[in-house]
VEXDREN-2710 file (C-alpha; in Angstrom, 1 decimal):
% VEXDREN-2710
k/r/px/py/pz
1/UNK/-22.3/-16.4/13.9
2/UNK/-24.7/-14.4/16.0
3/UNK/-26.1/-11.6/14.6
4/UNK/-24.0/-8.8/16.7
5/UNK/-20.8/-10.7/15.7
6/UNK/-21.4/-10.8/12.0
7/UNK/-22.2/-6.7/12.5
8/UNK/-18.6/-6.2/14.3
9/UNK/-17.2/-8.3/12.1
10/UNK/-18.4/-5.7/9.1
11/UNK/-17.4/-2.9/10.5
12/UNK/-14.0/-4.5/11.5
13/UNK/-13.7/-5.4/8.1
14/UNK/-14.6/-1.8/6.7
15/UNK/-11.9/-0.1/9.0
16/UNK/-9.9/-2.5/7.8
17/UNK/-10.6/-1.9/4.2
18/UNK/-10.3/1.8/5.1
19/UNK/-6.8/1.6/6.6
20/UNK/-5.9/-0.2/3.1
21/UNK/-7.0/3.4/1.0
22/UNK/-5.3/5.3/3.3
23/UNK/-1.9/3.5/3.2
24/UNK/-2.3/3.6/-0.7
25/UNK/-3.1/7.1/-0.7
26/UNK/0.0/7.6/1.3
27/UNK/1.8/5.8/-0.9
28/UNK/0.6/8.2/-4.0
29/UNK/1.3/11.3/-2.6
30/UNK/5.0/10.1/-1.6
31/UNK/5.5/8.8/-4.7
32/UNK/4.4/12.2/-6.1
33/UNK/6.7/14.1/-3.2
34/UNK/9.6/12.1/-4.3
35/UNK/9.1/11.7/-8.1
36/UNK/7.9/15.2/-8.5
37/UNK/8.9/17.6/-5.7
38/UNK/11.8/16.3/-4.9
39/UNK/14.0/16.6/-7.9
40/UNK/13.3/20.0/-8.3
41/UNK/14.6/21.3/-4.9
42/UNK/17.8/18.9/-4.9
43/UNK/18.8/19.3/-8.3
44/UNK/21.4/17.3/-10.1
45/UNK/20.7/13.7/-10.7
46/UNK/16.9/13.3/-11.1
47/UNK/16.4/9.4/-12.0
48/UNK/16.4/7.8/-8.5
49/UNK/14.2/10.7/-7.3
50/UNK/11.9/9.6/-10.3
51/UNK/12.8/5.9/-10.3
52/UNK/12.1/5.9/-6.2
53/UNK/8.7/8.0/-6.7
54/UNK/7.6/5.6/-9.4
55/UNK/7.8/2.9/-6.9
56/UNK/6.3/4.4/-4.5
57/UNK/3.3/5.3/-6.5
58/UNK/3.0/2.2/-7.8
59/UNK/2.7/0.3/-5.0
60/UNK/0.2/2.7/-3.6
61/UNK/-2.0/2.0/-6.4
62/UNK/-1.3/-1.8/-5.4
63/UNK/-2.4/-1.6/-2.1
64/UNK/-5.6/0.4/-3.1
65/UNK/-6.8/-2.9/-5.5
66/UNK/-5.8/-5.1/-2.9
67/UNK/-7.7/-3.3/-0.3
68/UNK/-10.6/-3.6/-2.4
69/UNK/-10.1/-7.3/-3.5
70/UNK/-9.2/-8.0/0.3
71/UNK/-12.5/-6.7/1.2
72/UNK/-14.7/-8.2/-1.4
73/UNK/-13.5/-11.4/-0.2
74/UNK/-13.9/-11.0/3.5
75/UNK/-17.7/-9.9/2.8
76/UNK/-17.9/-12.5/0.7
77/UNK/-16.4/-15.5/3.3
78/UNK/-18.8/-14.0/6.1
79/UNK/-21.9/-14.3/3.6
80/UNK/-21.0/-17.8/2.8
81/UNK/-19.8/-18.6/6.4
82/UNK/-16.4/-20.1/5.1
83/UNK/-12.7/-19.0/5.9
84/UNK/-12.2/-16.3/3.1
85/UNK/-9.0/-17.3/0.9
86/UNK/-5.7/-14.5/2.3
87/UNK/-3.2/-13.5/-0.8
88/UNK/-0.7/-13.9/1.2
89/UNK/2.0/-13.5/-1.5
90/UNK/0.4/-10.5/-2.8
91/UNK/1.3/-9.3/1.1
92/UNK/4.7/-10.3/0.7
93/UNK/5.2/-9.1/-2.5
94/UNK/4.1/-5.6/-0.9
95/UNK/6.8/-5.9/1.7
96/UNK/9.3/-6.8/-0.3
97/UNK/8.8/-3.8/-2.1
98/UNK/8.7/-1.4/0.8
99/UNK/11.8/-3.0/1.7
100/UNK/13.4/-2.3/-1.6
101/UNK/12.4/1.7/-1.4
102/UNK/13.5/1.6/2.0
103/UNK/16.6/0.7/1.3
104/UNK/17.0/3.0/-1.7
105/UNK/15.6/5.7/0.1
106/UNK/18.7/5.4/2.9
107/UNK/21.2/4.7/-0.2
108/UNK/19.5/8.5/-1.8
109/UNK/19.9/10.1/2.1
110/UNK/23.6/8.7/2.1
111/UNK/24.6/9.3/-1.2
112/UNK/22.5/12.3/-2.4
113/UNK/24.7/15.8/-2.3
END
């Protein structure tokens, strides 16, 4: 790779990387918000509030680690000029869980008094 490409590739990577925090960080603070917050100004049943907050924060932490493994790697694969190696079931197992509060997050806007 020509110089210019491997420094576009880095910064690509970076935004990249970036974009991974930000998600996670999102994650946290909804997790927080809906764990935390929540309860307190619905009242009544406070497990799925907690349960769904939990998940949420969780998986925000997740995302953080795999941002930074994700990124290690790519540095890594353009230093050594090889493909870098994708967790792609990592990925899935990160959408499957943002399905899973999606859907409990309609069942608690449905259901909720």
């Amino acid at each position: 790779m020509a110089s210019g490409e491997v420094h576009r590739t880095q910064l690509a990577h970076e935004r990249t990387y970036l974009a991974w925090w930000r998600t996670g960080l999102a994650g946290i603070a909804a997790g927080f918000a809906v764990g935390r917050v929540l309860p307190e100004v619905v009242g009544g049943t406070n497990w799925p509030y907690i349960a769904l907050g939990t998940l949420l924060t969780a998986s925000g932490l997740a995302t953080m680690v795999y941002g930074i493994v994700h990124y290690r790697e790519l540095q890594a694969a353009l230093r050594e000029d090889r493909e870098p190696h994708i967790g792609e079931g990592f990925v899935l197992a990160l959408a499957a869980v943002g399905i899973v509060v999606g859907a409990a997050s309609v069942l608690l806007v449905l259901l909720a008094p």
